[in-house]
C-alpha positions in Angstrom: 103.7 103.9 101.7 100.9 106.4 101.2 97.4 105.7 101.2 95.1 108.1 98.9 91.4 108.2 99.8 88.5 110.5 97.4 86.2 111.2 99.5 82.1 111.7 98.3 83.3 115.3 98.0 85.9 115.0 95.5 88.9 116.0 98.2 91.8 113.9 98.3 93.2 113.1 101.1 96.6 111.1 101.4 97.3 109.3 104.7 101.0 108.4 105.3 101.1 104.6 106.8 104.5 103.7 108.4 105.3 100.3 110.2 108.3 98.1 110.9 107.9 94.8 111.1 110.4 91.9 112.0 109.2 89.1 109.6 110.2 85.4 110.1 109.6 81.9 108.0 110.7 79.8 105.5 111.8 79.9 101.4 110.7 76.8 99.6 112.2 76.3 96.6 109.2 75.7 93.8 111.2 74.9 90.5 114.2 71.9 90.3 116.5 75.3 89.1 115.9 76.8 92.2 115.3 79.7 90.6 111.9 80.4 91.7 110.7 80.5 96.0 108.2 81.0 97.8 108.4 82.4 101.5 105.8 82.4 104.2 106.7 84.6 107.1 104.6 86.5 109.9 105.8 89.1 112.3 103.8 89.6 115.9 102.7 93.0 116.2 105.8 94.8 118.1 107.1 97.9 119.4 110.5 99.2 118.0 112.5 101.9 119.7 115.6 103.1 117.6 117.5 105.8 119.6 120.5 107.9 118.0 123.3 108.9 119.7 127.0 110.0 119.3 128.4 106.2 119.4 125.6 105.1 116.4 122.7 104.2 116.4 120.6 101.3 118.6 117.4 99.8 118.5 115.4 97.4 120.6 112.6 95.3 119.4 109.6 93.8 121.4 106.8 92.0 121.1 103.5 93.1 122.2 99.8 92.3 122.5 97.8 92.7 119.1 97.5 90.2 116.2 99.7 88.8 114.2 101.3 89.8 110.0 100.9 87.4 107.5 103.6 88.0 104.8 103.3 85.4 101.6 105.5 86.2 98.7 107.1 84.5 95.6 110.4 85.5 93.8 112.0 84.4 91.0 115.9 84.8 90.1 115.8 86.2 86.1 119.3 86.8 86.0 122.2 87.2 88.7 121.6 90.8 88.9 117.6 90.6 88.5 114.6 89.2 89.7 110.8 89.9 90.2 109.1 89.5 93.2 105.2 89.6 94.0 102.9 88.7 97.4 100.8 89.8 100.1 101.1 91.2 103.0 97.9 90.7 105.5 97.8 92.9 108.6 95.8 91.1 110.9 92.4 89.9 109.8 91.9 91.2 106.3 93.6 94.9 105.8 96.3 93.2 102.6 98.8 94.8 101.0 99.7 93.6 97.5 102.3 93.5 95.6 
């Protein structure tokens, strides 16, 4: 995801944000089809360490101290091969991502 910022100055300036998170909850179904869920998850904050190596690839993942994601979506089956999806994603308190 990238981040572009004008400053008062008129220069832009494009910040790259990366982060993993390991998000966990539940899908509640929100139509008698079925067809339509919504999810609430979170994800502690966490440090991930991936390491590469000639027998593939393996990664760790920990929790650590910090606050805690809030990730609230909805998503709704069109067709078997289709759907669309929209929510939030609140990193700690305030700071959302929406989609």
């Amino acid at each position: 995801m990238f981040i572009s910022k004008v400053s008062s100055s008129g220069v832009k300036n494009d910040n790259q944000v990366i982060y993993a998170l390991q998000f966990t909850g539940q899908a509640v179904p929100q139509n008698d089809q079925g067809t339509v869920l919504k999810a609430t998850t979170k994800s502690p904050s966490s440090k991930i360490r991936t390491v590469v190596s000639r027998q593939g690839v393996k990664s760790k993942i920990k929790t650590v101290k910090g606050k805690v994601a809030k990730f609230v979506y909805t998503v709704e089956f069109l067709t078997p091969e289709t759907f669309l999806e929209n929510g939030k994603i609140e990193f700690g308190s305030g700071n959302p991502l929406t989609f």
